[in-house]
C-alpha positions as CSV (number, residue, x, y, z in Angstrom):
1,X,31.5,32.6,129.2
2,X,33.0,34.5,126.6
3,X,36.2,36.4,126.1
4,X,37.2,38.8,123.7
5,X,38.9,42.4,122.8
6,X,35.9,43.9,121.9
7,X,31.9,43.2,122.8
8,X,30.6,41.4,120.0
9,X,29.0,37.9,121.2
10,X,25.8,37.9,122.2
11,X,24.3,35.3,124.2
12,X,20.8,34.6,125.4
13,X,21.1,32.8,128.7
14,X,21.0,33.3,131.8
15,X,24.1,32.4,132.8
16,X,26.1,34.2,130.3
17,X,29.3,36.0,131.5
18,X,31.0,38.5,129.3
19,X,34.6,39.4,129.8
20,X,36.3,42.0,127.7
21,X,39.9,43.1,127.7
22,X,41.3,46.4,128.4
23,X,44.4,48.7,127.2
24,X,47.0,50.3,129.9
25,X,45.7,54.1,131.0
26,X,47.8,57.2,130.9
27,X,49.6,55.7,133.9
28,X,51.1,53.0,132.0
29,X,49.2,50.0,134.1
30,X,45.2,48.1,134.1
31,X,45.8,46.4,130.9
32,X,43.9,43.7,131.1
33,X,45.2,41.2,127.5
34,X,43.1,38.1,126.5
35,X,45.2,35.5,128.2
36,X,44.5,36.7,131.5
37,X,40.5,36.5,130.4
38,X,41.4,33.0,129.0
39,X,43.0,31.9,132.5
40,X,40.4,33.8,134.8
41,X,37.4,32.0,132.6
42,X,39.7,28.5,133.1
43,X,39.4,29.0,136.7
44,X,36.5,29.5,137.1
45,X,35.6,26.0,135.3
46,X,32.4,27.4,133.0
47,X,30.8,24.1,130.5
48,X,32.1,26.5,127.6
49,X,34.6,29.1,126.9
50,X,34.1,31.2,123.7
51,X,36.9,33.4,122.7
52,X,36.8,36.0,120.1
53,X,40.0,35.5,117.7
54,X,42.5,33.6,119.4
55,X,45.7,35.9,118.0
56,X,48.8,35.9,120.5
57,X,49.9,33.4,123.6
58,X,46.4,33.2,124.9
59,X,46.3,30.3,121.9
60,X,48.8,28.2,124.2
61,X,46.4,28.4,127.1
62,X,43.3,27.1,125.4
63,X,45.5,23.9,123.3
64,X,47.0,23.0,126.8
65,X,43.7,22.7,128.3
66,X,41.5,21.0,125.1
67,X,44.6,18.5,125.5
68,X,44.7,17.8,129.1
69,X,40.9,17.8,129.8
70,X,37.9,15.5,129.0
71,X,36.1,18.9,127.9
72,X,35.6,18.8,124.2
73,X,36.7,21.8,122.4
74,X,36.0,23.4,118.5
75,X,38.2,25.8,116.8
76,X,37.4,27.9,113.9
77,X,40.6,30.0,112.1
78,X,40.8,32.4,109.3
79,X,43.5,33.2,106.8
80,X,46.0,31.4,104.0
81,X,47.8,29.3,106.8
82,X,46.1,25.4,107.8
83,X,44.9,25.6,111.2
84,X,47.2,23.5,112.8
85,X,49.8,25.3,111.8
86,X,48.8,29.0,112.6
87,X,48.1,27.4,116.3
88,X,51.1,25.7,116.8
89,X,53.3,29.0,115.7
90,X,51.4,30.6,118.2
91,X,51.4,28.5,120.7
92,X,55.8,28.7,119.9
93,X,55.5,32.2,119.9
94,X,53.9,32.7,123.8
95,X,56.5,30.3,125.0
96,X,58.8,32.8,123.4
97,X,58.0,35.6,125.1
């Protein structure tokens, strides 16, 4: 199962389900952000969740559930901050808002 803002994982399986998240129309509602993906792919209890960069609260989602669960999880980061600390900002930030 894989998340993200814009189609760019590709998987060869069978199995494979591709969620992708969506702005507000000219009406103002349908936005669909990553964190409802994150939950919806949570629920639905796949062997693996791959979401394409982890930027906002959806972060706080996926570190509550690599804690709490037997499920092993792997993180990959980008930029000048250690990865610990850009998650755990984030994770401050979406119990923030």
């Amino acid at each position: 199962m894989s998340a993200e803002e814009v189609y760019e994982l590709r998987f060869d399986h069978p199995d494979w389900v591709a969620m992708q998240t969506r702005q507000s129309g000219l009406e103002g509602t349908g936005e669909i952000k990553l964190r409802h993906l994150v939950k919806e792919a949570l629920r639905m209890r796949p062997s693996r969740i791959v979401v394409g960069e982890v930027r906002a609260e959806e972060c706080l989602d996926l570190h509550t559930t690599s804690s709490s669960t037997p499920m092993a999880s792997m993180r990959s980061t980008t930029g000048s901050r250690p990865t610990a600390t850009a998650c755990e900002s984030r994770c401050v930030q979406a119990c923030v808002r």
